[in-house]
PDBQT receptor file of N, H, CA, C and O in Angstrom, charges set to zero:
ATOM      1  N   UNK A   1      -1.709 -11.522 -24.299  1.00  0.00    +0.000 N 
ATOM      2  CA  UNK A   1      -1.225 -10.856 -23.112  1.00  0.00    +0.000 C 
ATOM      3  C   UNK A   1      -2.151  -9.668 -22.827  1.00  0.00    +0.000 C 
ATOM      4  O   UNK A   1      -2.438  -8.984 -23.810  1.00  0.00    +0.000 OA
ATOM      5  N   UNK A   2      -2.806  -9.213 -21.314  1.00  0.00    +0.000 N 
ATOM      6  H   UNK A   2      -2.573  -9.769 -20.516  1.00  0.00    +0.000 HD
ATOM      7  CA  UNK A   2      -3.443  -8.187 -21.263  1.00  0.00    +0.000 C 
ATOM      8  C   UNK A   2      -2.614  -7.119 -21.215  1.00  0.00    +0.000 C 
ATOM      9  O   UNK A   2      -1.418  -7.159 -21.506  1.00  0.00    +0.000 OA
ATOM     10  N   UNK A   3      -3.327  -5.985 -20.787  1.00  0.00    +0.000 N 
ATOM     11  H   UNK A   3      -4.298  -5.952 -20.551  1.00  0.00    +0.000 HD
ATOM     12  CA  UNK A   3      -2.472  -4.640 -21.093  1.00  0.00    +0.000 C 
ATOM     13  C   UNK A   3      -2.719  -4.327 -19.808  1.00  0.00    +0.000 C 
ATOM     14  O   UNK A   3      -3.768  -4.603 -19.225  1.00  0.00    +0.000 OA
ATOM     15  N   UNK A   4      -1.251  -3.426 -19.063  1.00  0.00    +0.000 N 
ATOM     16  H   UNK A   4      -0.399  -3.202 -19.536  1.00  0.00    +0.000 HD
ATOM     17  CA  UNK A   4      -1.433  -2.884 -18.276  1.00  0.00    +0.000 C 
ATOM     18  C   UNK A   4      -2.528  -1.396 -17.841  1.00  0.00    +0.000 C 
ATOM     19  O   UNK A   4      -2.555  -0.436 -18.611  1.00  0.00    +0.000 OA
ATOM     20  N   UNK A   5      -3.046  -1.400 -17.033  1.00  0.00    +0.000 N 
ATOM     21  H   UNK A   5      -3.024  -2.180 -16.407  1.00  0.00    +0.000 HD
ATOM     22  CA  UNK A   5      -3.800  -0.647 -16.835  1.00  0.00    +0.000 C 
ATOM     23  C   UNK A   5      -3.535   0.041 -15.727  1.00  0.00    +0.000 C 
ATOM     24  O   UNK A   5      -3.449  -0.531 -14.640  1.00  0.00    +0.000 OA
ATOM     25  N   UNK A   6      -3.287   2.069 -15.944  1.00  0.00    +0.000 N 
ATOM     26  H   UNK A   6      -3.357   2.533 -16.827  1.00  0.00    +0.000 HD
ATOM     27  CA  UNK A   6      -2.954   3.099 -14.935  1.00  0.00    +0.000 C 
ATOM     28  C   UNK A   6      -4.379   2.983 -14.552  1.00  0.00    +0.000 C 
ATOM     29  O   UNK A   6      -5.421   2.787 -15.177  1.00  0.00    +0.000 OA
ATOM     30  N   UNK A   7      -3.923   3.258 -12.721  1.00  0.00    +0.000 N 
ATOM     31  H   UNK A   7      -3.076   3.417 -12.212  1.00  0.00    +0.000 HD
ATOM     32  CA  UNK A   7      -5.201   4.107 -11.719  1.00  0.00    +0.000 C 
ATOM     33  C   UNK A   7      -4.985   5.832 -12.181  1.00  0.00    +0.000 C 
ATOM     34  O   UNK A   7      -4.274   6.534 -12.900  1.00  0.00    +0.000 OA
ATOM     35  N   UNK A   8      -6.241   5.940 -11.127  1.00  0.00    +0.000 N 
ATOM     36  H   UNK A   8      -6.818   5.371 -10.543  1.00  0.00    +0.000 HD
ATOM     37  CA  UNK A   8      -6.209   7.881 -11.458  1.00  0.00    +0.000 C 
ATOM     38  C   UNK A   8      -4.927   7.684 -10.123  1.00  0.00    +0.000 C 
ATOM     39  O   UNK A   8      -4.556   6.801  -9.349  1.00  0.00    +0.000 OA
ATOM     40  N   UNK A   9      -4.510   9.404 -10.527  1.00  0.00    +0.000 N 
ATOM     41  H   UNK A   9      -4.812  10.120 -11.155  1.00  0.00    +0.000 HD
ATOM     42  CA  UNK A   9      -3.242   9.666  -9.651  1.00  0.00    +0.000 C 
ATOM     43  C   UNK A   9      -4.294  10.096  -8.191  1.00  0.00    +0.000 C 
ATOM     44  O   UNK A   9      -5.241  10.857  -8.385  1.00  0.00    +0.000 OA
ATOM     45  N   UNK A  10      -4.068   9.629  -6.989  1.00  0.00    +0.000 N 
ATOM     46  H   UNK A  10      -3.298   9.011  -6.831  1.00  0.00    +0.000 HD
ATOM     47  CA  UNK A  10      -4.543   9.984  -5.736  1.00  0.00    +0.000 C 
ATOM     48  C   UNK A  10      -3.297  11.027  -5.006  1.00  0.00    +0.000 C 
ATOM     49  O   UNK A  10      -2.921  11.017  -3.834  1.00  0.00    +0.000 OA
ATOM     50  N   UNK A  11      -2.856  11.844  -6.062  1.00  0.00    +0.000 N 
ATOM     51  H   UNK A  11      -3.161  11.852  -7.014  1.00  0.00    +0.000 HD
ATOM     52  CA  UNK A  11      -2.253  13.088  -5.130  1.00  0.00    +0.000 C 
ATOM     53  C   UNK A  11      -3.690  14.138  -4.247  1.00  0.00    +0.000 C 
ATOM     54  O   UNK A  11      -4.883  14.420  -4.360  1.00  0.00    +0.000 OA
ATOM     55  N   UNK A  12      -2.820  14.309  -3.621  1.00  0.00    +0.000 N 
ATOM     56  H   UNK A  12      -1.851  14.080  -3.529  1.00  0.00    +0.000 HD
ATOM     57  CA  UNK A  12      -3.356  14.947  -2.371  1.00  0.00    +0.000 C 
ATOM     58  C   UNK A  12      -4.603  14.902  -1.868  1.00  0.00    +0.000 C 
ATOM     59  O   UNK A  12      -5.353  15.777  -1.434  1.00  0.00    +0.000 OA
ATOM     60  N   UNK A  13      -4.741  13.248  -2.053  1.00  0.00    +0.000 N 
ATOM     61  H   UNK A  13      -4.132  12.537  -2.406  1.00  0.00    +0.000 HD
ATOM     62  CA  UNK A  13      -6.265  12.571  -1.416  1.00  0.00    +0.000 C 
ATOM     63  C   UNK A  13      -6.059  12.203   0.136  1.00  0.00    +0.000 C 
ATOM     64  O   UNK A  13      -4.984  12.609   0.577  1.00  0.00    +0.000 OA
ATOM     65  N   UNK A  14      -6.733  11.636   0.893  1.00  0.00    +0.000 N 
ATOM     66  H   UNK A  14      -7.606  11.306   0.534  1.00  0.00    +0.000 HD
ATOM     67  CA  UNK A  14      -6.456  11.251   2.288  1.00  0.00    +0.000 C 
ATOM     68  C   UNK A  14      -6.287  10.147   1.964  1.00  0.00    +0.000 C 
ATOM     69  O   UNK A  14      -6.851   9.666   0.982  1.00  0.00    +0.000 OA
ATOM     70  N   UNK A  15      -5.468   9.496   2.719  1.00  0.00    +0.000 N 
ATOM     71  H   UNK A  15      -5.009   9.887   3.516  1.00  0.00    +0.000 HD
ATOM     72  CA  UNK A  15      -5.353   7.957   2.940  1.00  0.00    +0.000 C 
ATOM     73  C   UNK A  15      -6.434   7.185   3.490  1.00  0.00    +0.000 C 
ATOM     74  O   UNK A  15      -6.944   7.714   4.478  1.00  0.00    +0.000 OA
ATOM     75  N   UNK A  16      -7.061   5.797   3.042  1.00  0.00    +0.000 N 
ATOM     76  H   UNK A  16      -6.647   5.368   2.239  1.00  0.00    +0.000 HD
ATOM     77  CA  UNK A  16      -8.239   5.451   3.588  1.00  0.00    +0.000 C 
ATOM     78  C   UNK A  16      -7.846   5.524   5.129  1.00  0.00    +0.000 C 
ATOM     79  O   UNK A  16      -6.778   5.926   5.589  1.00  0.00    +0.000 OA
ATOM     80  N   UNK A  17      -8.926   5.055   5.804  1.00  0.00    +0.000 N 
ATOM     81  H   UNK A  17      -9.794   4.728   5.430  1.00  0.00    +0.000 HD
ATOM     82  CA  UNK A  17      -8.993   4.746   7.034  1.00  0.00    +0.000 C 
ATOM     83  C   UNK A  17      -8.288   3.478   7.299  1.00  0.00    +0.000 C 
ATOM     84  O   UNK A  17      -9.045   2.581   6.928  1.00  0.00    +0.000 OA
ATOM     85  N   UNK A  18      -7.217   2.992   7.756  1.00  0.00    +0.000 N 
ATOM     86  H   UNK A  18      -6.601   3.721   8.056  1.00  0.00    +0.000 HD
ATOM     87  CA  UNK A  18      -7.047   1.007   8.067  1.00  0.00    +0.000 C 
ATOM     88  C   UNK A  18      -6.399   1.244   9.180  1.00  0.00    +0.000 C 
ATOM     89  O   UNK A  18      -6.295   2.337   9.737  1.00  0.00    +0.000 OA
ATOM     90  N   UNK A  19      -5.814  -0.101   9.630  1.00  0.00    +0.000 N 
ATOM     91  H   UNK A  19      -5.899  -0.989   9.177  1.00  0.00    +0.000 HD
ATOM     92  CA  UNK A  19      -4.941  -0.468  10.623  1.00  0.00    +0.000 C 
ATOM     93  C   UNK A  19      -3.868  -1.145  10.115  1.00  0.00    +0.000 C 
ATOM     94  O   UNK A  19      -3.924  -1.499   8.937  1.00  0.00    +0.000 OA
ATOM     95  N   UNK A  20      -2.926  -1.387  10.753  1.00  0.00    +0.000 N 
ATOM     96  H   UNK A  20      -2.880  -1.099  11.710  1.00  0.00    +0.000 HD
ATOM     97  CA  UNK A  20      -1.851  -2.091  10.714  1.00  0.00    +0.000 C 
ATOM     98  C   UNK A  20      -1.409  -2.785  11.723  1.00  0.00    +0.000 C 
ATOM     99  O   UNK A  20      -1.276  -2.190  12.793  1.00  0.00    +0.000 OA
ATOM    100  N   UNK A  21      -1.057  -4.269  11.636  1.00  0.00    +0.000 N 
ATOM    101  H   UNK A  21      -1.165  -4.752  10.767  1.00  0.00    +0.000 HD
ATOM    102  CA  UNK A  21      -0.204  -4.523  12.896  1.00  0.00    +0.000 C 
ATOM    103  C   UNK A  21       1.561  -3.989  12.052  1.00  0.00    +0.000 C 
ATOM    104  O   UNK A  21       2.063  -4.295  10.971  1.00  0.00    +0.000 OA
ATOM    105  N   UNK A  22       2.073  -3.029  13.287  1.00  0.00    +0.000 N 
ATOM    106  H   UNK A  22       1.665  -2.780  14.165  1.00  0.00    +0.000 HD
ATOM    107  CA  UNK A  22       3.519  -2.835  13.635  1.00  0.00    +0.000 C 
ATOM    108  C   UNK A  22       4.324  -3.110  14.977  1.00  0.00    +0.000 C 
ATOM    109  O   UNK A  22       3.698  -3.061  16.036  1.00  0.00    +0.000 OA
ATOM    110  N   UNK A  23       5.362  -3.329  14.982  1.00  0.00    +0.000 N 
ATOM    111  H   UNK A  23       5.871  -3.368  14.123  1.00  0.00    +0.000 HD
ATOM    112  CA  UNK A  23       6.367  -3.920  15.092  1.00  0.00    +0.000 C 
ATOM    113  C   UNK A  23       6.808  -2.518  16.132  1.00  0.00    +0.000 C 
ATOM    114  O   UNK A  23       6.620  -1.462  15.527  1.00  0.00    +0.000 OA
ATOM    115  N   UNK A  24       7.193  -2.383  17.148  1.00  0.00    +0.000 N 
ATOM    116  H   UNK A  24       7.345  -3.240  17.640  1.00  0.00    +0.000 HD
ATOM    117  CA  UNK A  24       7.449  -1.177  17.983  1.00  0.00    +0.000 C 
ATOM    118  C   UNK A  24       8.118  -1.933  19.233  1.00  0.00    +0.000 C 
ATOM    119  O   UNK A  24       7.575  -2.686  20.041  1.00  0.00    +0.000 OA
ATOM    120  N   UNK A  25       9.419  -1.523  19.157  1.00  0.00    +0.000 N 
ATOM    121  H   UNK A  25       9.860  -0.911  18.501  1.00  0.00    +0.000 HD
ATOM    122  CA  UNK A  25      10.579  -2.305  19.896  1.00  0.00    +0.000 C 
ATOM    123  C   UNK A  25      10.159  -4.047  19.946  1.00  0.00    +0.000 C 
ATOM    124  O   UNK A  25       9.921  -4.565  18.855  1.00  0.00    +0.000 OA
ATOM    125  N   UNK A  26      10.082  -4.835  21.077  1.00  0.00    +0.000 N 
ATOM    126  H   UNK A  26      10.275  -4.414  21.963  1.00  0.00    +0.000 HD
ATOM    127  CA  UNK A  26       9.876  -6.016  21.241  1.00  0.00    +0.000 C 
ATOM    128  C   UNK A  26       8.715  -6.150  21.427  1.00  0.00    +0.000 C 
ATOM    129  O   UNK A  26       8.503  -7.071  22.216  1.00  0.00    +0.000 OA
ATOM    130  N   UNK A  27       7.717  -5.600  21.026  1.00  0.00    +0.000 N 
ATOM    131  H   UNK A  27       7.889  -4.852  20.385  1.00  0.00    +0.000 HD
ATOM    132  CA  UNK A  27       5.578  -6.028  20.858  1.00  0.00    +0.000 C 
ATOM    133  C   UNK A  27       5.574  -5.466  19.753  1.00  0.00    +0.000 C 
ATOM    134  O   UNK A  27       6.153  -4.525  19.210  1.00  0.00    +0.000 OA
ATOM    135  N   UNK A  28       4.623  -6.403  19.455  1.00  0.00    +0.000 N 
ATOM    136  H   UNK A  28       4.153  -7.167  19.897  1.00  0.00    +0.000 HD
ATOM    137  CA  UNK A  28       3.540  -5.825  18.153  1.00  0.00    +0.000 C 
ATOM    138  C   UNK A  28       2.434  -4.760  18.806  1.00  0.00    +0.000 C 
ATOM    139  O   UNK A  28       2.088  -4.713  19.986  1.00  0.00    +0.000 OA
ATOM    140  N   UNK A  29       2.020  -3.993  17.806  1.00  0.00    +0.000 N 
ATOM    141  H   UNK A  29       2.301  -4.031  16.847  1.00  0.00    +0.000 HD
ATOM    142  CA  UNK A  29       0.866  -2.981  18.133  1.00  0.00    +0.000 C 
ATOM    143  C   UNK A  29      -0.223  -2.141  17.015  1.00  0.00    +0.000 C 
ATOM    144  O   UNK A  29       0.339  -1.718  16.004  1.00  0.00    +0.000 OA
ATOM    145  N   UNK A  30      -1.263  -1.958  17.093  1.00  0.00    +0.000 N 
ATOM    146  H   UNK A  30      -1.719  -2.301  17.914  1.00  0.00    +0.000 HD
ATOM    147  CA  UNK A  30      -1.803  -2.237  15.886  1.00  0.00    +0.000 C 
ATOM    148  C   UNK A  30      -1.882  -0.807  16.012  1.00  0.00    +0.000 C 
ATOM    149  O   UNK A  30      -2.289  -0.434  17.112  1.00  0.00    +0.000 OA
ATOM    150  N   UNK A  31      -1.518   0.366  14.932  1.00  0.00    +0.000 N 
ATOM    151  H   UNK A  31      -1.187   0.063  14.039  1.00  0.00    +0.000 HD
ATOM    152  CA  UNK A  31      -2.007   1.326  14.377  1.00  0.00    +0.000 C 
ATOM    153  C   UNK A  31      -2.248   1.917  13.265  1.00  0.00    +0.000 C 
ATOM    154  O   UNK A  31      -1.601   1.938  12.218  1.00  0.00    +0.000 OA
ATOM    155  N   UNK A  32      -3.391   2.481  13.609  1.00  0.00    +0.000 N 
ATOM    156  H   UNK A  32      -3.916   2.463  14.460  1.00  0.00    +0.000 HD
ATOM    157  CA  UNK A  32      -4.238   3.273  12.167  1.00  0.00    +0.000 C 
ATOM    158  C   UNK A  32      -3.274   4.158  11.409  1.00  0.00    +0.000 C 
ATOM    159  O   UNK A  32      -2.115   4.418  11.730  1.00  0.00    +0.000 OA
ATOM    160  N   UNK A  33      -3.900   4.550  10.422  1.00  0.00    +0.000 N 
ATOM    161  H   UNK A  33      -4.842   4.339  10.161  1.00  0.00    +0.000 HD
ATOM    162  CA  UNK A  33      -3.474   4.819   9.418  1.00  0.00    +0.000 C 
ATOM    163  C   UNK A  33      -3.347   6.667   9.972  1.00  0.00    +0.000 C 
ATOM    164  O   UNK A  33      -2.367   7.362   9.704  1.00  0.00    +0.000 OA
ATOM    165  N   UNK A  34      -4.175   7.004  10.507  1.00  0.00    +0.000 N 
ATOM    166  H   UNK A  34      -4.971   6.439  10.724  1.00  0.00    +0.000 HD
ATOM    167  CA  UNK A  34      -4.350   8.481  10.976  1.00  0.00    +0.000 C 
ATOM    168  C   UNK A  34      -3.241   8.772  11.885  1.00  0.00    +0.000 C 
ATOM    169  O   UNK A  34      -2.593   9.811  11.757  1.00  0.00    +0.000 OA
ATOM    170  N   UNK A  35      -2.878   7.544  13.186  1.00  0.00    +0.000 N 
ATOM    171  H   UNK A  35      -3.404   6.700  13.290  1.00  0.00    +0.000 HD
ATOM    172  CA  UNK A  35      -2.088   7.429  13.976  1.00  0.00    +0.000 C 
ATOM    173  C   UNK A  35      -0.540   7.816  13.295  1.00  0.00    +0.000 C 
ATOM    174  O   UNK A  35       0.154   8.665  13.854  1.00  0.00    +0.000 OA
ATOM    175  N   UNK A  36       0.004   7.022  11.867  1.00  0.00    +0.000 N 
ATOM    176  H   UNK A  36      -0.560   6.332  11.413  1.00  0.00    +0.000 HD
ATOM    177  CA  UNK A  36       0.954   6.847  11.362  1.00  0.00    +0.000 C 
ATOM    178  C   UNK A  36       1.182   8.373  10.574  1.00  0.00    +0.000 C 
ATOM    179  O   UNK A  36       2.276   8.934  10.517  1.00  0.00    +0.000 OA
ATOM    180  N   UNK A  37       0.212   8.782  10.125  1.00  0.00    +0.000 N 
ATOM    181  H   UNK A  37      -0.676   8.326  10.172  1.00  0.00    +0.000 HD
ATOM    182  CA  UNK A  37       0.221   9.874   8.955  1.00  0.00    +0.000 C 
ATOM    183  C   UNK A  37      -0.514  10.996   9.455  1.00  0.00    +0.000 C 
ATOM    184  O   UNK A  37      -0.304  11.766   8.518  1.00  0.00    +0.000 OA
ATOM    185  N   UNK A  38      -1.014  11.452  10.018  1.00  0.00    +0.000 N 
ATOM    186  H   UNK A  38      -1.185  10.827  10.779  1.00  0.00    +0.000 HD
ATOM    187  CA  UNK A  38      -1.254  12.546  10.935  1.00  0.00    +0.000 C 
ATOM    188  C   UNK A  38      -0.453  13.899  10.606  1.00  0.00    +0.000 C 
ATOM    189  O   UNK A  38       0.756  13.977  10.824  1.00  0.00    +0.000 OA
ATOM    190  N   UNK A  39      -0.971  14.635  10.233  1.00  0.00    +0.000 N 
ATOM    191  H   UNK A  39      -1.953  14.572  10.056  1.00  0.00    +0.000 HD
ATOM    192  CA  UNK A  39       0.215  15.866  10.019  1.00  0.00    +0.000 C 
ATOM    193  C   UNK A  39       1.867  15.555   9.417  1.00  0.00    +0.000 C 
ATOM    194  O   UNK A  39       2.880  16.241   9.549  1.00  0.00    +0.000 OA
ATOM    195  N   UNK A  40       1.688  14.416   8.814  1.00  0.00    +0.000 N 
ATOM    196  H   UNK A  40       0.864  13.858   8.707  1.00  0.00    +0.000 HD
ATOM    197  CA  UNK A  40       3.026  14.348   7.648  1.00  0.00    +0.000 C 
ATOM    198  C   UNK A  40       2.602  14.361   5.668  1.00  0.00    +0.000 C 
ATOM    199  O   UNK A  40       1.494  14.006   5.266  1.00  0.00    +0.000 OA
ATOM    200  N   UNK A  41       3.340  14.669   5.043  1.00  0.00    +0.000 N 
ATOM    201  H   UNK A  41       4.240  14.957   5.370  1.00  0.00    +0.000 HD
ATOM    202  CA  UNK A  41       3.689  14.534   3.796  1.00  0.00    +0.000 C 
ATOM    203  C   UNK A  41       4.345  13.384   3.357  1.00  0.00    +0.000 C 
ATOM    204  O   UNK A  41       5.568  13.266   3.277  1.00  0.00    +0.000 OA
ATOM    205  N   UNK A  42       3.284  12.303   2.998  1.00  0.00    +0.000 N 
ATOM    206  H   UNK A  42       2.290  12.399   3.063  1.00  0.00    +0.000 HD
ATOM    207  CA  UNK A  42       3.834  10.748   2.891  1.00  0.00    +0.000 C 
ATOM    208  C   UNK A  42       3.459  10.286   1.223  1.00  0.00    +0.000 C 
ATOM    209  O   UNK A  42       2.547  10.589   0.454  1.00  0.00    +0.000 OA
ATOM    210  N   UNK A  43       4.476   9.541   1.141  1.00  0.00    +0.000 N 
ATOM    211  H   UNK A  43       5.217   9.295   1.766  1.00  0.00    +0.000 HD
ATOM    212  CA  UNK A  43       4.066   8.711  -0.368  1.00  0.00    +0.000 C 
ATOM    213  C   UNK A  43       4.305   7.271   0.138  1.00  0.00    +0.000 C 
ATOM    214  O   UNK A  43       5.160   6.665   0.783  1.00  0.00    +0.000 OA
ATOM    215  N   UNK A  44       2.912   6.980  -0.587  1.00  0.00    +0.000 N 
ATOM    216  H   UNK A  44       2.218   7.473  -1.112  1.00  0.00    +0.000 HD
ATOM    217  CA  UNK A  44       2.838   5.164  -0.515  1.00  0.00    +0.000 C 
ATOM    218  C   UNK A  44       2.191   4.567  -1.670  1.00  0.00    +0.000 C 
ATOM    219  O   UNK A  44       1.202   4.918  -2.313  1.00  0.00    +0.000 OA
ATOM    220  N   UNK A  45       2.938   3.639  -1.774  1.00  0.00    +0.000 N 
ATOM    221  H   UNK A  45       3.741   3.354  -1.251  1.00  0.00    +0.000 HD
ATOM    222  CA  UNK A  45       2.795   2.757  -3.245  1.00  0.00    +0.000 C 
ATOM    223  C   UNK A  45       2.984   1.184  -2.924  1.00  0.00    +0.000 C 
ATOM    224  O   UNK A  45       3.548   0.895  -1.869  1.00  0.00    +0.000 OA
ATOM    225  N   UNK A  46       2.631   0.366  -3.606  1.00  0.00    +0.000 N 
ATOM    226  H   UNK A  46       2.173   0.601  -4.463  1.00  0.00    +0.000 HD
ATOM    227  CA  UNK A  46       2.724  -0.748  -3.314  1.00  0.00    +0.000 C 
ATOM    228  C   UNK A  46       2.919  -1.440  -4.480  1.00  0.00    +0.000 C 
ATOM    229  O   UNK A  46       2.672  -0.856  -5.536  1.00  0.00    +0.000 OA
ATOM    230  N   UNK A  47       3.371  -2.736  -4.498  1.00  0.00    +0.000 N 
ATOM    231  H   UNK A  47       3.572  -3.210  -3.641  1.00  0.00    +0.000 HD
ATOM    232  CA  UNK A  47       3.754  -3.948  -5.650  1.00  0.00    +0.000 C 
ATOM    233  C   UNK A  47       2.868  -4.896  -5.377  1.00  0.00    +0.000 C 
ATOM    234  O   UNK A  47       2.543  -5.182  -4.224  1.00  0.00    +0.000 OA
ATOM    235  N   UNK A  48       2.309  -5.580  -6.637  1.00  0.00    +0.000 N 
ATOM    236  H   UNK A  48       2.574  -5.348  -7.573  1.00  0.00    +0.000 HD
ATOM    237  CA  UNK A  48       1.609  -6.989  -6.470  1.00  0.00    +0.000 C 
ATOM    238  C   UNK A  48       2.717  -8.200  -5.877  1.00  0.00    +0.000 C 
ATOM    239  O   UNK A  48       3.879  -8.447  -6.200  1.00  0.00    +0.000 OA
ATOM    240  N   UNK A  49       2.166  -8.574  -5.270  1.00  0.00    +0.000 N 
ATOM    241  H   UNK A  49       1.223  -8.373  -5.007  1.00  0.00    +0.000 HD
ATOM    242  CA  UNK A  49       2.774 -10.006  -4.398  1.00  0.00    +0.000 C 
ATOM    243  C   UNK A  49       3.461 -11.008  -5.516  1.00  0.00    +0.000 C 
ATOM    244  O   UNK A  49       3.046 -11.321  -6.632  1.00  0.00    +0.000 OA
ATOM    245  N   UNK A  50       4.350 -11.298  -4.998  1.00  0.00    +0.000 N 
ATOM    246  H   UNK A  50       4.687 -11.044  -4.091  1.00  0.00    +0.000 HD
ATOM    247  CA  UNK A  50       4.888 -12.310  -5.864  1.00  0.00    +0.000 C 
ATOM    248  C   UNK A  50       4.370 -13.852  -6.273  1.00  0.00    +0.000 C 
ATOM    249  O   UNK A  50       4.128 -14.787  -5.510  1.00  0.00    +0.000 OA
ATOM    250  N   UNK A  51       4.274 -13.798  -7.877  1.00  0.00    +0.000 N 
ATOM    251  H   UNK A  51       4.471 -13.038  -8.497  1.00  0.00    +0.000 HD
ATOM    252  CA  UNK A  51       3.259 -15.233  -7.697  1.00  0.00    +0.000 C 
ATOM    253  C   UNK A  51       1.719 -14.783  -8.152  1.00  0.00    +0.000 C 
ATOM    254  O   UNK A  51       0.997 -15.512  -8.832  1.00  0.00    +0.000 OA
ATOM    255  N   UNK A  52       1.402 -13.702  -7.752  1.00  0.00    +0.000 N 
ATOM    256  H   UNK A  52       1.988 -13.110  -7.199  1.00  0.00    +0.000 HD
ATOM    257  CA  UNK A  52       0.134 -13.772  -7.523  1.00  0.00    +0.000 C 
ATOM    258  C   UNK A  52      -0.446 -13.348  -8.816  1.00  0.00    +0.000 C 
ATOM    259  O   UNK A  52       0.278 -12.736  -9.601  1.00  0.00    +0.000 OA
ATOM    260  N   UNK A  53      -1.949 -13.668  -9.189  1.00  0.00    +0.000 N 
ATOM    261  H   UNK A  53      -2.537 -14.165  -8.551  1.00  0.00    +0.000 HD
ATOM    262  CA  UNK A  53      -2.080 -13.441 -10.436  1.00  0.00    +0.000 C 
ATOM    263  C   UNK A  53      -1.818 -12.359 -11.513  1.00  0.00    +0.000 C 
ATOM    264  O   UNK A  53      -1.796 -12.469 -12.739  1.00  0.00    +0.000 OA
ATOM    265  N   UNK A  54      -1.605 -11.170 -10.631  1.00  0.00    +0.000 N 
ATOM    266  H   UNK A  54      -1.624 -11.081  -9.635  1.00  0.00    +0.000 HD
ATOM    267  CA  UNK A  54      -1.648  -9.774 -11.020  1.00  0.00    +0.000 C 
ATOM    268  C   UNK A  54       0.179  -9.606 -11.368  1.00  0.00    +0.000 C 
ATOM    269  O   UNK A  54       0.587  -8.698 -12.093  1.00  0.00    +0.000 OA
ATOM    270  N   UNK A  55       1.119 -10.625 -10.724  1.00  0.00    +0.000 N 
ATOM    271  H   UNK A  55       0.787 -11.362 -10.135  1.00  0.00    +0.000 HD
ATOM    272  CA  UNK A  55       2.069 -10.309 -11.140  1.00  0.00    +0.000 C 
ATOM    273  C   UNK A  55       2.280 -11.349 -11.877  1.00  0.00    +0.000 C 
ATOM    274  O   UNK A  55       3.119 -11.133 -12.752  1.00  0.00    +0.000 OA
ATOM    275  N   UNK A  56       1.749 -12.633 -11.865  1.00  0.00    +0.000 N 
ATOM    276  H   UNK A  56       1.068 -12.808 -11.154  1.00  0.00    +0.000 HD
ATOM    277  CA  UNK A  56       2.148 -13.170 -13.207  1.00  0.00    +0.000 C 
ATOM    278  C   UNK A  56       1.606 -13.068 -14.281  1.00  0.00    +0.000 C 
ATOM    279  O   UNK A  56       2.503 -12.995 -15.122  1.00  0.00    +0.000 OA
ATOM    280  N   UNK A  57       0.547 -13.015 -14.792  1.00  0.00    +0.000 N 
ATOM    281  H   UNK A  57      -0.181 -13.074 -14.110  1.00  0.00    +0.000 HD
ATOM    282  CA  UNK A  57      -0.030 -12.516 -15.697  1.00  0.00    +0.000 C 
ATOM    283  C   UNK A  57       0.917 -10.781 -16.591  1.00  0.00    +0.000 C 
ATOM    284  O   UNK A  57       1.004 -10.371 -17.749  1.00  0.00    +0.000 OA
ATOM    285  N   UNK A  58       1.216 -10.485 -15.782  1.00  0.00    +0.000 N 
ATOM    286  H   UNK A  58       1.146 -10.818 -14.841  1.00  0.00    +0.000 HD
ATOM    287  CA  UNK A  58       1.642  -8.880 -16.349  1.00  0.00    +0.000 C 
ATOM    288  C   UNK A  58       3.154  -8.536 -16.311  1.00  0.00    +0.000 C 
ATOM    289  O   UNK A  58       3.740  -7.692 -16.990  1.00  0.00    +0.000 OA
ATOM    290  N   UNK A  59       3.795  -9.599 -15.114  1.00  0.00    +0.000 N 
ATOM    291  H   UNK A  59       3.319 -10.284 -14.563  1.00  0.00    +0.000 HD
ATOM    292  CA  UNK A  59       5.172  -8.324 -15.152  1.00  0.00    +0.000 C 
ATOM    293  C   UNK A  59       6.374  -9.538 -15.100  1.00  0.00    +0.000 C 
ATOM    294  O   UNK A  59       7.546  -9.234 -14.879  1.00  0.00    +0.000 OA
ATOM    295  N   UNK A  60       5.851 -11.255 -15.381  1.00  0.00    +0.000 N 
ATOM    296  H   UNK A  60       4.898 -11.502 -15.561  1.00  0.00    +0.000 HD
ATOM    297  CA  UNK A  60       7.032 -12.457 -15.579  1.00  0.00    +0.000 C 
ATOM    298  C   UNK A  60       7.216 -12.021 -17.051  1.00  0.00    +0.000 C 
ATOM    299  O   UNK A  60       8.163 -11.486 -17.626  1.00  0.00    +0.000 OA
ATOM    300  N   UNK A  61       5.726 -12.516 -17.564  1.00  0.00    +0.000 N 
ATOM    301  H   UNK A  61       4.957 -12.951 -17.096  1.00  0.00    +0.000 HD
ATOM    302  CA  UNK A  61       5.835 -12.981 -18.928  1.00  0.00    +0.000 C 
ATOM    303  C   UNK A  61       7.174 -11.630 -20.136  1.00  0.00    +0.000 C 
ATOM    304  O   UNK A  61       7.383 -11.871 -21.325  1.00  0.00    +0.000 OA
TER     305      UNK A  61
């Protein structure tokens, strides 16, 4: 079994640059990441996809 492995902590780094398609009443609309987070205090984290190698390998077994 491999071993899990921590990232460095990205407190109070900028968020990369991306886009997103969102969901804004009845249209989709694609906005950046600057657009969304702009002058707020945000935490974002994410999970490996289900299935996918990174979660089976590490977090079924």
């Amino acid at each position: 079994m491999s071993e899990a492995t921590s990232l460095e902590s990205m407190e109070g780094k900028r968020i990369p640059d991306v886009s997103w398609p969102v969901r804004v009443g009845e249209q989709w609309q694609t906005l950046t990441s600057k657009e969304i987070f702009e002058n707020k205090k945000v935490i974002v984290f994410s999970l490996p996809g289900a299935f996918t190698p990174t979660c089976s390998s590490t977090h079924l077994p």
